[in-house]
C-alpha positions in Angstrom: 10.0 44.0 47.0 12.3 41.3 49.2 9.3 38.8 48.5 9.2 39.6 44.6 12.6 39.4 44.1 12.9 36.1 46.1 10.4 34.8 43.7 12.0 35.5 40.6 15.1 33.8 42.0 12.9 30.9 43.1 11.8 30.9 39.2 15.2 30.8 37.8 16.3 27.8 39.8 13.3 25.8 39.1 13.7 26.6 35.3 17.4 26.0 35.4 17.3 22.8 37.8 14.6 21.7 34.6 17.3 22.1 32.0 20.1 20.7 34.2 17.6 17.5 35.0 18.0 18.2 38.9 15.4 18.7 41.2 14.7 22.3 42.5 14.6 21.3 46.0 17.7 20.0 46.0 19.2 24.0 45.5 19.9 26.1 48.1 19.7 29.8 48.4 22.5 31.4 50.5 21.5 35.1 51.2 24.7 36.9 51.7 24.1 39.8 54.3 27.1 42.0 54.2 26.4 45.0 55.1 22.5 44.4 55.9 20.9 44.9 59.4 19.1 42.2 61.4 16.3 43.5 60.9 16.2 42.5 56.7 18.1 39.4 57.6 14.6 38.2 60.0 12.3 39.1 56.6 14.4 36.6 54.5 14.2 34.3 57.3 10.4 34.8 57.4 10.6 34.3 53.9 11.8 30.7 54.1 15.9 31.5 53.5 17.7 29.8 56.4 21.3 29.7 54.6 22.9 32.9 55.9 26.4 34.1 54.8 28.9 37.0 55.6 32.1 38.1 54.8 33.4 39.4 57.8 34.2 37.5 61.1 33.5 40.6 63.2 29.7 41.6 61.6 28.8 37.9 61.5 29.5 37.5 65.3 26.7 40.3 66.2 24.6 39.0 63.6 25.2 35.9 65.4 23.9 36.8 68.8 21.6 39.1 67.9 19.8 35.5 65.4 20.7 32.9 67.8 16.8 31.8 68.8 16.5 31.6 64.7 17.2 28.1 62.8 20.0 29.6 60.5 22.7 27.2 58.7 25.4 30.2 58.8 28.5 30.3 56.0 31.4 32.3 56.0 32.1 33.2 52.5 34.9 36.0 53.0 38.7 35.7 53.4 39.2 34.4 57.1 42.4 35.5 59.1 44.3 32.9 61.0 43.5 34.7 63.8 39.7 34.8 63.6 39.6 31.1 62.9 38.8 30.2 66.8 35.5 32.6 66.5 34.7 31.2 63.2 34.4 28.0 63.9 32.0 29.0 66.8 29.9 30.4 64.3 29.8 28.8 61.1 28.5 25.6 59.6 30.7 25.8 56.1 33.7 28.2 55.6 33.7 28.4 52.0 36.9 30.5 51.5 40.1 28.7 53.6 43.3 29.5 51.0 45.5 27.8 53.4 46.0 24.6 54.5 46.6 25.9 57.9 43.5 27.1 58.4 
């Protein structure tokens, strides 16, 4: 089911890169993984998805160590406390969701 529905979003982005004029490789999926065990996050990584995000500082750090022999381009997505920043920046390659320029 994981493979299917991966396809059909594969299918969408080539047909909608098409219309837009852009080339399809040049999108990226994220697979955001609140909530989901390791276990499902290693069959999208088998599945070519190397883009992981999460929304919590606390679940993405044991996702973190639990992935770290994987190639995974990790984003934080979710709102990020000033005092999480320091393990956030240990773990993520984009933080999508700073609302304050002291962040």
């Amino acid at each position: 089911m994981l493979r299917d529905n991966l396809e059909k979003i594969r299918e969408n982005i080539f047909r909608a890169a098409g219309k837009a004029g852009r080339d399809p490789e040049e999108v990226e999926v994220i697979a955001v993984c609140k909530n989901v065990n390791v276990e499902k996050i290693k069959e999208v990584i088998e599945l070519g998805i190397t883009h992981i995000a999460e929304n919590r500082i606390q679940e993405a750090r044991v996702k973190y160590m639990e992935l770290k022999n994987y190639e995974i381009c990790w984003h934080m997505v979710g709102h990020l406390q000033r005092n999480k920043v320091k393990y956030a920046v240990e773990i993520f390659n984009y933080l999508h969701s700073l609302d304050r320029i002291e962040l």
